[in-house]
TITIPA-8395 format. One record per residue (C-alpha): residue in one letter; x, y, z. Coordinates in steps of 0.1 Angstrom, whole numbers, padded with zeros to 4 digits, always signed. Layout:
N
aXYZ ...
***
This chain:
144
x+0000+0000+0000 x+0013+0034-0009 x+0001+0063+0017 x-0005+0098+0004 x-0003+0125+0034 x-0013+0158+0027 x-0014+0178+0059 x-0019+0221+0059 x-0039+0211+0029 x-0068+0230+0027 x-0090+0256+0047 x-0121+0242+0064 x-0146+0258+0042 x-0132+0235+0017 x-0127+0204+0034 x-0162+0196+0027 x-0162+0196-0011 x-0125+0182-0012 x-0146+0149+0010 x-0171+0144-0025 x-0147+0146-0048 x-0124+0122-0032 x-0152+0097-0026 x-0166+0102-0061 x-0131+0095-0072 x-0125+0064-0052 x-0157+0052-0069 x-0149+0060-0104 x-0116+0062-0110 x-0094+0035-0086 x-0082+0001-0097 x-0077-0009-0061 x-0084-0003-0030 x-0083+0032-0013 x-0087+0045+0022 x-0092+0083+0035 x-0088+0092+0069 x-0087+0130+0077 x-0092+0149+0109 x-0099+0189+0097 x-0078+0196+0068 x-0051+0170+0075 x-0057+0134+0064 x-0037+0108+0044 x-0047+0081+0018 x-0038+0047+0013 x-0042+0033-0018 x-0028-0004-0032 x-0019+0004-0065 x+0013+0031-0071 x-0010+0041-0099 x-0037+0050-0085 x-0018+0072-0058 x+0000+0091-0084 x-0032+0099-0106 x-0055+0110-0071 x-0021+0128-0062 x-0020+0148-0097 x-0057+0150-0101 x-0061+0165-0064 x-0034+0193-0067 x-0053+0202-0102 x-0086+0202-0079 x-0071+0224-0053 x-0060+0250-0074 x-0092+0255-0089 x-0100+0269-0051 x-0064+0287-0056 x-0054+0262-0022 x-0023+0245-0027 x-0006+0213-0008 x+0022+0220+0016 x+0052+0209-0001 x+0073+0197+0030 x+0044+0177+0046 x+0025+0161+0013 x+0047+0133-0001 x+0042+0095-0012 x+0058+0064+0007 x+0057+0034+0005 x+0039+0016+0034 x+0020-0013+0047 x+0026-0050+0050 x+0043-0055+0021 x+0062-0025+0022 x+0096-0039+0039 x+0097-0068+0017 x+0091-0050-0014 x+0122-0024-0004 x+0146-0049+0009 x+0141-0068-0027 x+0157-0031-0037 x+0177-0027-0018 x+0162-0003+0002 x+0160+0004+0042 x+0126-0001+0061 x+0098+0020+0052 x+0096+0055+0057 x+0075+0067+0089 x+0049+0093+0084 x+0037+0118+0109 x+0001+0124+0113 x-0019+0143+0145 x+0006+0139+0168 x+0020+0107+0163 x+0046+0088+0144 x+0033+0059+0121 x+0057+0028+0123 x+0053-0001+0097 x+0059-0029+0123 x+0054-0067+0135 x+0037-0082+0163 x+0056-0105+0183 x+0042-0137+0162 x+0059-0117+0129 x+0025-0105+0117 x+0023-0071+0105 x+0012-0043+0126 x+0013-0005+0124 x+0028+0007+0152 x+0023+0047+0165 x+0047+0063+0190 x+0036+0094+0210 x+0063+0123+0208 x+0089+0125+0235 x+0075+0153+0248 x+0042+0136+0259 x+0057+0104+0268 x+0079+0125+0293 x+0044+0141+0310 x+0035+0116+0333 x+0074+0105+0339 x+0077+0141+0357 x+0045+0140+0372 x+0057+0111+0392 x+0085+0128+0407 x+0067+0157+0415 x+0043+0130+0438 x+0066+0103+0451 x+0102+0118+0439 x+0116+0088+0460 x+0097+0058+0442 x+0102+0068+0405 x+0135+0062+0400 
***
């Protein structure tokens, strides 16, 4: 599965029409399957066919300039990702897959302990340290 994340993407009054078009589009036009998940104006889309990534990729950035809204060019990219995503890339040669960054949380491509694929998220340091200094504020003797 290759993900498209756009992020910064679009104002809210827009977020609405930029929903039909990408359903109507995921009807019509893909040869495989697609998924949308968005929160406001930042989502990401998983599709299972290169292909069809590219061509919604293209086609959206076409769409969005007809509202003269643009895609943020640092945080709107394709990878490669999924389960077969490290298999594919070590046949190339390639490292793991890339992690992708979406509300707060880093998206891992990753196996359970049986070897079955998993997604994995990891909370930024900064959260993760919250409850760690919490502790020692309460029982400074018992959290070390």
């Amino acid at each position: 599965m290759l993900a498209f994340i756009a992020q910064g993407a679009t104002p809210v009054n827009h977020v609405y029409a930029l929903d039909l078009w990408a359903v109507r589009w995921r009807q019509r036009e893909t040869t495989g399957d697609m998924i949308i998940v968005r929160y406001a104006d930042d989502f990401i889309v998983g599709f299972q066919h290169e292909s069809d990534a590219q061509r919604f990729l293209n086609e959206m950035r076409e769409r969005l300039r007809e509202f003269t809204v643009s895609l943020h060019p640092e945080k709107t990219r394709l990878i490669e990702f999924g389960r077969f995503a490290a298999g594919r890339r070590k046949r190339r040669g390639l490292g793991k897959p890339e992690t992708f960054n979406f509300l707060g949380f880093t998206f891992i491509c990753g196996k359970t302990r049986a070897g079955k694929f998993q997604i994995k998220r990891k909370t930024p340091d900064c959260i993760e340290a919250r409850p760690k200094r919490h502790l020692r504020q309460i029982a400074p003797h018992h959290s070390r």
